[in-house]
N, C-alpha and C positions, 0 to 999 in steps of 0.2 A: 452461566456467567463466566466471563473473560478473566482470567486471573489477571493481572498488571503483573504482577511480577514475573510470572512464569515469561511472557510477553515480553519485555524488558529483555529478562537473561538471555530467551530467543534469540533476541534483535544483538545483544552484546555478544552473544557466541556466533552470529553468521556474518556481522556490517565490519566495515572498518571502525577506528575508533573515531570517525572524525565523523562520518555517515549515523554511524548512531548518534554520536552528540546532535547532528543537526536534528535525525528525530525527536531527540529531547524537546531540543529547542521549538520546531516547529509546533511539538503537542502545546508544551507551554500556550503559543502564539496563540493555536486555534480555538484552545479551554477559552481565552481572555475573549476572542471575537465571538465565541458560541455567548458567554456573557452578553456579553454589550448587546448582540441582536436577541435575546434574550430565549435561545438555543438550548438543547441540551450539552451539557457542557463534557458529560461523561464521554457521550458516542463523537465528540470531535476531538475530543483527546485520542479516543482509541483510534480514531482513523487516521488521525495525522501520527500518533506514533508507529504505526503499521503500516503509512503511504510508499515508502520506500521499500519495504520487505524484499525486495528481489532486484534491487537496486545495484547489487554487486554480485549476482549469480555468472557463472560461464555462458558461454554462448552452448557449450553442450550441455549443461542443466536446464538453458532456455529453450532448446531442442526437444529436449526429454520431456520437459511440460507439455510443452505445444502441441508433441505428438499424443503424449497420455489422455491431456483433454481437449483434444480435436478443434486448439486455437488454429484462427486462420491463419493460412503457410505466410501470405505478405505480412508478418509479423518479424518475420527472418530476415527478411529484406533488409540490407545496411544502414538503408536511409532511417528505419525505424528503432534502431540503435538507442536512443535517447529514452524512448517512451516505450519500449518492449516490457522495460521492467512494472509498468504499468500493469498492464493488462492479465503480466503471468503473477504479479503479487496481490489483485483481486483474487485468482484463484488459489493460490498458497491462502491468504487468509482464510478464507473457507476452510480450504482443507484441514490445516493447522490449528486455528485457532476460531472456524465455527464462527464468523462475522454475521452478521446481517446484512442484507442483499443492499441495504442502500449505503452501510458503511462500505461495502462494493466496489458498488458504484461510486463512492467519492475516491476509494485508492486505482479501478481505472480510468479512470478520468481526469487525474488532476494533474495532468499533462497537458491534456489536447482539450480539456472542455466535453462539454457537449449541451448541444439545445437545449436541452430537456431538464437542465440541472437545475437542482430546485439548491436552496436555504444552505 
C-alpha cells in the first residue's frame, strides 16, 4: 500500500510550489469525478496526485531514464517537450512508489490519450 504522505513529501521535495499545489488541486478534482461516476476514488487520487511526478525533471535526468529504461529515443525529440514528463513519470511511479500498471497507464497518458483508455 502507497503511503499518501511519504507521496506528498515526495512530490513537495522534487515539484515547484505552484506544480505540487496543482497536484493537490487536480487529486482533489479527480477523487469528486471517481465519485460522481461512481469510481474508485482512492486509485484517482493517487494518480492524479502522481500525474505530474516528472513534470519539472532536467532534460539530463529525462536522458538518464530513457536510457536506464530503454524508452523510445523520439521521446528526446523537442517537439515532445510537453508530454516527455509523461511517459518517464509512469516509470518513476513504479519505481518509486510501486503503482499499479493501470494507475500507469492513466499518468502516461494523460497528455496525448489513448484508444484504448478505459473509466
Amino acid at each position: 500500500m502507497i503511503n499518501i504522505n511519504d507521496l506528498k513529501n515526495y512530490l513537495k521535495n522534487h515539484l515547484s510550489e505552484r506544480r505540487y499545489e496543482h497536484s493537490l488541486l487536480v487529486a482533489d478534482e479527480a477523487k469528486q469525478l471517481a465519485k460522481h461516476y461512481n469510481y474508485n476514488e482512492e486509485k484517482c487520487y493517487l494518480a492524479a496526485l502522481i500525474h505530474d511526478i516528472a513534470k519539472e525533471l532536467t532534460d539530463e535526468e529525462n536522458n538518464k531514464i530513457i536510457e536506464k529504461y530503454n524508452l523510445p529515443n523520439e521521446i528526446k525529440n523537442p517537439d515532445y517537450k510537453s508530454v516527455v514528463h509523461a511517459e518517464i513519470g509512469s516509470v518513476l511511479a513504479k519505481e518509486l512508489f510501486n503503482v499499479d500498471n493501470e494507475i500507469c497507464n492513466s499518468i502516461k497518458f494523460h497528455s496525448v490519450g489513448n484508444i484504448k483508455m478505459t473509466l
